[in-house]
C-alpha positions in Angstrom: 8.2 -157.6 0.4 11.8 -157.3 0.8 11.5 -153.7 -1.3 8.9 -152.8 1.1 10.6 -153.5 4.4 13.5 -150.9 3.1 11.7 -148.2 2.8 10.3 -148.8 6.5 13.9 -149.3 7.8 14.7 -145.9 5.6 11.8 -144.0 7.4 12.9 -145.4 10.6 16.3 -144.3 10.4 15.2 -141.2 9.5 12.9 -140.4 12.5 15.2 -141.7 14.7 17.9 -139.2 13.6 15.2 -136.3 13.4 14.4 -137.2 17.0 17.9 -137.5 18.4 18.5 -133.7 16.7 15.5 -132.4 18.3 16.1 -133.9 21.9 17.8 -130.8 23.0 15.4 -128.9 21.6 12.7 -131.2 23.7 14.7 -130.7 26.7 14.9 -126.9 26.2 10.8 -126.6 26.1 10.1 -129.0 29.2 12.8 -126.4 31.2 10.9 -123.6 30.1 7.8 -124.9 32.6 10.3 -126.2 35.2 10.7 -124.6 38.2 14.7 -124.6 38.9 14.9 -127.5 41.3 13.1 -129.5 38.8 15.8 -128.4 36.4 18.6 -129.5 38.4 17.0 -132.3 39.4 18.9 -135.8 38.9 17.9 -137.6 37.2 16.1 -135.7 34.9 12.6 -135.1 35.4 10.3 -136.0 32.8 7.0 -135.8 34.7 6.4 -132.9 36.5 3.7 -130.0 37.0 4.2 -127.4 34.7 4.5 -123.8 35.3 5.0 -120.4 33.7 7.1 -119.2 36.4 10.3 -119.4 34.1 8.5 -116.9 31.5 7.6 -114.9 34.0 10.5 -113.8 35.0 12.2 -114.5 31.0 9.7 -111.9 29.6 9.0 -109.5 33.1 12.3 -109.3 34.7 14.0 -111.1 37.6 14.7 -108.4 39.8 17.9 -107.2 41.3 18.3 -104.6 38.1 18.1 -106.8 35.3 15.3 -105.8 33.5 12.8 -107.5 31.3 13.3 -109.1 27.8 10.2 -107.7 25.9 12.7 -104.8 24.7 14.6 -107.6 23.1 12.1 -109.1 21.3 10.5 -106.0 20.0 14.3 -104.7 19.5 14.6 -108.5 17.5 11.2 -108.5 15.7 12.0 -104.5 14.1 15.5 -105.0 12.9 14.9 -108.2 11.2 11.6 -107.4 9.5 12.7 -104.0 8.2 16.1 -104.7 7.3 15.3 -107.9 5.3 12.5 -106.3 3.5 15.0 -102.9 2.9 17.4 -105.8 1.3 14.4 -107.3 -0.5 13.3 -104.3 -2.4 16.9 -103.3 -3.0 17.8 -106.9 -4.3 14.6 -107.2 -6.3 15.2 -103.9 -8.5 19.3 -104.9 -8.5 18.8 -108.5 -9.8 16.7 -107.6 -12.6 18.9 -105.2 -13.3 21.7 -107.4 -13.5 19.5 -110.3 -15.2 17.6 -107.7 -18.5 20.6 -105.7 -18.9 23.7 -107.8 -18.1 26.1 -104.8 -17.4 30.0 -105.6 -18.1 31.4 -108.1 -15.4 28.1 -109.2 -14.4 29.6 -112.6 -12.7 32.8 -110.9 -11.4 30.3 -107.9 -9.3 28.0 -110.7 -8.5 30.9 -112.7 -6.9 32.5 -109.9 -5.5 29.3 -108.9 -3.8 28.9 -112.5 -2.4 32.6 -112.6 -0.8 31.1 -110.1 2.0 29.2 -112.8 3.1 32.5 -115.1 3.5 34.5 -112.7 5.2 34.2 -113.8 9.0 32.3 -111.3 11.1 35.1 -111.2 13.8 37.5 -110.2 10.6 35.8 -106.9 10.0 33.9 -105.6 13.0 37.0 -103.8 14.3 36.9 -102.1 10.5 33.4 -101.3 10.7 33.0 -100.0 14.0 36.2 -97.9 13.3 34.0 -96.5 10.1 30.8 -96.2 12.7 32.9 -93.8 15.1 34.1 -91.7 12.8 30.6 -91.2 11.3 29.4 -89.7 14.3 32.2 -87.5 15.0 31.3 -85.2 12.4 27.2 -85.2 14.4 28.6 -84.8 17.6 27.7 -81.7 19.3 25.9 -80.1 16.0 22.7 -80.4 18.2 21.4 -83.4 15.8 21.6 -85.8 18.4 22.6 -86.7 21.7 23.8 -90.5 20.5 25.6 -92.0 18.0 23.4 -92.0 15.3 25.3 -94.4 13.7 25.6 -97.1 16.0 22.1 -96.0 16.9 18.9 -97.6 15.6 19.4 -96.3 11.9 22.6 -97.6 12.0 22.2 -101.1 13.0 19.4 -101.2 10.5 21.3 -100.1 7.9 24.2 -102.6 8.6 21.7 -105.6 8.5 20.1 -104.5 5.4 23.7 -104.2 4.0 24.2 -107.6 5.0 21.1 -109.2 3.3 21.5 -107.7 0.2 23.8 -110.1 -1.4 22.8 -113.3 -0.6 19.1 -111.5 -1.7 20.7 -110.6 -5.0 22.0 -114.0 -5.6 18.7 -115.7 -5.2 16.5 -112.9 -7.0 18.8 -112.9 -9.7 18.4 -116.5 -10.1 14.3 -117.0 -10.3 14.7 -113.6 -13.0 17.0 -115.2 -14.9 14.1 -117.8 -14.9 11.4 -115.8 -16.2 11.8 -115.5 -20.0 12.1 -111.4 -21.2 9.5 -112.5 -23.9 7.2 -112.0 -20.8 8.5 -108.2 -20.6 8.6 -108.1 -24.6 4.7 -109.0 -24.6 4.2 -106.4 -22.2 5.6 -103.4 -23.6 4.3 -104.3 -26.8 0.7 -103.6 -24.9 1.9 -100.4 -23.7 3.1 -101.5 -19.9 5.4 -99.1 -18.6 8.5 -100.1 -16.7 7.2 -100.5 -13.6 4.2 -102.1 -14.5 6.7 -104.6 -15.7 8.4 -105.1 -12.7 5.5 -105.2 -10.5 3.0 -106.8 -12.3 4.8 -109.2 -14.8 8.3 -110.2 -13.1 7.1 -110.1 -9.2 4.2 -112.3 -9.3 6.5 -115.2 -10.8 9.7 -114.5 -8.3 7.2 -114.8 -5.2 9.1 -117.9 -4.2 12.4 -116.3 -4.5 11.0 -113.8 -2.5 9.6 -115.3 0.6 12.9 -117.7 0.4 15.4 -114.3 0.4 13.6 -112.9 3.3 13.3 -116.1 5.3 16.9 -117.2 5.1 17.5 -113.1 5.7 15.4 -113.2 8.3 17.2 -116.0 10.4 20.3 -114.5 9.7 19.7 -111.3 11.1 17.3 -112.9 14.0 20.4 -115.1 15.0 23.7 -112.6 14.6 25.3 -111.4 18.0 28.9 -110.2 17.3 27.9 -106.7 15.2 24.9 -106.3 17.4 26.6 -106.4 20.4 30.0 -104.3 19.3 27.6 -101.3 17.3 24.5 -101.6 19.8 24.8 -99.1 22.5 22.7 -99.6 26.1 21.4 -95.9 25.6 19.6 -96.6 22.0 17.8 -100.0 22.9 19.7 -101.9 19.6 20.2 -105.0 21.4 18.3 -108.4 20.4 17.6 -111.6 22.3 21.1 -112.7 21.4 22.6 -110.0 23.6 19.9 -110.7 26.3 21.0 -114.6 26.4 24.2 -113.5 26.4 23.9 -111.2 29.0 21.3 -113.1 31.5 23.7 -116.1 31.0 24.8 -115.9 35.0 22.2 -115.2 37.4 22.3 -112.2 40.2 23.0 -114.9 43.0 26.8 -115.9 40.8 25.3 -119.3 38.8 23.8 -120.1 35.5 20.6 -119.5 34.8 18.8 -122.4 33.2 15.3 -121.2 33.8 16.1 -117.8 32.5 18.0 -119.3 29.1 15.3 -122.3 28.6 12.4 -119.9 28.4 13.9 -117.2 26.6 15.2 -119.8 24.1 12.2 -121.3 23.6 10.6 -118.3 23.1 13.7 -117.2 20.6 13.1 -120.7 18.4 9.5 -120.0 18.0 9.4 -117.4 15.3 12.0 -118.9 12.8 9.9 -122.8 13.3 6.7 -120.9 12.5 8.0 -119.5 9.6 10.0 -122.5 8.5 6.9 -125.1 9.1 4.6 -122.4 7.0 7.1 -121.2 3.9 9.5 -124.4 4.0 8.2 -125.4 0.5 9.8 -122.3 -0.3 13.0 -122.4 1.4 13.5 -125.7 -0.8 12.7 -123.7 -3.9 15.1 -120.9 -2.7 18.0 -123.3 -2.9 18.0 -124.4 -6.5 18.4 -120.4 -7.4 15.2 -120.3 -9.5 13.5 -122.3 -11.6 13.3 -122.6 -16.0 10.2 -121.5 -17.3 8.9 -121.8 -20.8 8.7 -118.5 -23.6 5.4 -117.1 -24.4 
């Protein structure tokens, strides 16, 4: 008895501090179908009749110039996917690389590699955006382009995927260094090329590793500001719904918008939930670095 009315008090504990975390989060999704006097209301309103006014004007505009979101969110859904999976593939081939062969100063490249990811972003965006201009000097009136290719679309991909490679690696490296190289060994004993080795022996058992790399990738890129707002330009369309929150933060009239932020946030949240409700199984797998299998 006495064991069993712990673990009820454990579980109790443990929803009530899952619910006091997700109370702004609650508070955020009933704005979103408040109209702004029900927002502002006091107290708080927790009946009310819902609308999608708030949306609206988050995804269509809200006149007075500012223009609508949906750039944001396509801007938002493009850079994340492709840069993650650029930084997947690249990882993928680098950590088995790194996990067959075991080049000289294998930990001291893989730790050196991971320190980019330590360095604060406000420590080396002056640096990089320095490197970004004089880039696109050198295109400047060639007739290439009539932007700065560099802190153009290309180049805010390429900056993302440079970031997600080495947390990618780390994790990769880890679920290889898992799989056994008798598999490989059995396989090129039955004529499998190199390839076939990579893709059809190793991938298939790293599929955790992988969805775990590109979700935590993923969230990363989804959720960074700082480079995205000091690269992106207004001509290129670079700029994600962090900029957009940032930047719809006041309303035309001189005061906050809550409407405006508590739609767009909720409609920010929803992807990364979705994809941490479906693959979090694997997120949990993606910490431990991998997992020891047995040899054939």
């Amino acid at each position: 008895m006495d064991s069993r009315i712990r673990t009820r008090a454990y579980y109790a504990i443990l929803w009530l501090i899952a619910i006091l975390f997700f109370l702004p989060i609650f508070w955020i999704l009933l704005a979103a179908f408040k109209t702004d006097s029900d927002i502002l209301a006091v107290p708080p309103k927790l009946i009310f009749t819902p609308t999608l006014e708030q949306i609206n004007r988050a995804l269509f505009g809200r006149g007075q110039g500012v223009s609508n979101t949906i750039p944001y969110l396509v801007n938002s859904l493009l850079l994340s996917i492709l840069s993650v999976t650029l930084a997947i593939i690249v990882s993928f081939l680098a950590a088995y690389a790194f996990s067959r062969y075991k080049p000289k100063a294998t930990n001291f490249l893989m730790f050196l590699m991971l320190s980019t990811r330590m360095v604060p972003a406000s420590a080396t965006i002056v640096a990089i955006f320095q490197m970004y201009n004089a880039f696109d000097i050198g295109l400047r009136g060639t007739g290439l382009t009539r932007e700065p290719l560099f802190r153009g679309f290309p180049g805010v991909l390429l900056l993302y995927t440079m970031f997600s490679i080495p947390f990618s690696l780390w994790i990769l490296k880890g679920f290889i260094d898992g799989v056994s190289p008798r598999y490989d060994e059995t396989a090129y004993v039955n004529g499998a090329s190199r390839w076939h080795v990579l893709f059809r022996v190793v991938l298939p058992q790293v599929k955790p590793g992988i969805v775990a790399a590109f979700i935590f990738n993923l969230i990363f890129v989804w959720n960074e500001f700082l480079f995205n707002f000091i690269l992106g330009t207004p001509t290129t369309n670079t700029q994600m719904i962090p900029y957009a929150l940032a930047v719809g933060l006041v309303s035309p009239g001189g005061n906050v918008d809550w409407g405006y932020i508590a739609s767009l946030s909720m409609l920010y949240v929803l992807l990364p939930m979705v994809m941490i409700f479906f693959f979090q199984k694997y997120l949990l797998v993606g910490m431990t670095f991998g997992t020891v299998r047995g040899e054939v």
